[in-house]
C-alpha positions in Angstrom: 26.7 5.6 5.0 26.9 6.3 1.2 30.0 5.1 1.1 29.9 2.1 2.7 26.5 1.2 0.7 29.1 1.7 -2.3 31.9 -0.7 -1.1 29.3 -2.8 -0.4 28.1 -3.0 -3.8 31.5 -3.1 -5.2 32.0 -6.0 -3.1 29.0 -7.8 -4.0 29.9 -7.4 -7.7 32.8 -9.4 -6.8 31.3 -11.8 -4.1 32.0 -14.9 -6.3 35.9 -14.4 -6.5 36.3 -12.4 -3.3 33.9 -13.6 -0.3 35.7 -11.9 2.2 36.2 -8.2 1.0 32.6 -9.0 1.0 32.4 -10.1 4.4 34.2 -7.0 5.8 32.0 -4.3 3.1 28.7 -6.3 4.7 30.2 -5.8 8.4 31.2 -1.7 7.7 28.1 -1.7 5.7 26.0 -2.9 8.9 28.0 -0.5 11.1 27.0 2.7 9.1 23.6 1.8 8.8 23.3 0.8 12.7 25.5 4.2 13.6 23.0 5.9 11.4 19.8 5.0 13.1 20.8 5.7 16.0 21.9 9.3 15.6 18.2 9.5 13.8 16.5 7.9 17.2 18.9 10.8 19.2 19.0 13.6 17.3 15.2 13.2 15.4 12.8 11.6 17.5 12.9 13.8 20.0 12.3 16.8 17.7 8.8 14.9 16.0 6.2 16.0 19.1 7.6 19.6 19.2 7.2 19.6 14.8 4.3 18.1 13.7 0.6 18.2 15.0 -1.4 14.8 15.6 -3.0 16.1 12.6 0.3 15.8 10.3 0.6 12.3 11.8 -2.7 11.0 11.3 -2.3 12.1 7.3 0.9 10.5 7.0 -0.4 7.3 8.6 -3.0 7.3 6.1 -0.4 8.2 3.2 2.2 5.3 4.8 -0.9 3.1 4.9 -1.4 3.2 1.8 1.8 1.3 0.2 3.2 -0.1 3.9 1.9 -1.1 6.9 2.7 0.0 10.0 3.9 -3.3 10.8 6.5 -3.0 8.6 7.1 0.7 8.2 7.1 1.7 11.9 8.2 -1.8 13.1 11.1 -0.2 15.3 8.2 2.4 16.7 5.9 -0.1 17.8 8.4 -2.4 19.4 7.2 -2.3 23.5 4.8 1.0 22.6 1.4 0.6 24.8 -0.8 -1.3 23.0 -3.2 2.4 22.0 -0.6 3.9 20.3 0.0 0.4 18.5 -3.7 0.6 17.6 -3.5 4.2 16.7 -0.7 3.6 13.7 -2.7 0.4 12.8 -6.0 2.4 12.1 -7.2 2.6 8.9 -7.9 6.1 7.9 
């Protein structure tokens, strides 16, 4: 991912005389990101109930809170979650 987040931003430097090198940085760019999350969502998520207590996630709601909401943060998360545990990351603590 780091290194297509580099040609990327090589190929935005140079977006004005070379559209598309930019094109194809943006595309590999969006691949490694989208390859990324999804070994996260695999590999991670599954590990989150057997690592952290509901009281490590209730503190860092209320940290994430405090600079991002849950809306924004956790969109992904939330998408088609029952509407409690929507409620529960939307809690103010």
């Amino acid at each position: 991912m780091a290194a297509a987040l580099e040609r990327f931003g090589d190929a935005l430097a140079r977006v004005t005389i070379d559209a598309p090198s930019a094109r194809v940085a943006l595309k590999q760019l969006d691949e490694a990101v989208e390859d990324h999350l999804a070994d996260e969502e695999a590999d991670v998520l599954p590990l989150i109930p057997d690592s952290f207590t509901m009281e490590d996630v209730v503190s860092f709601a209320a940290e994430a809170a405090k600079t991002n909401p849950a809306e924004a943060f956790l969109r992904w998360v939330l998408d088609g979650a029952p509407d409690s545990d929507v409620a529960f990351f939307k809690a103010r603590y």
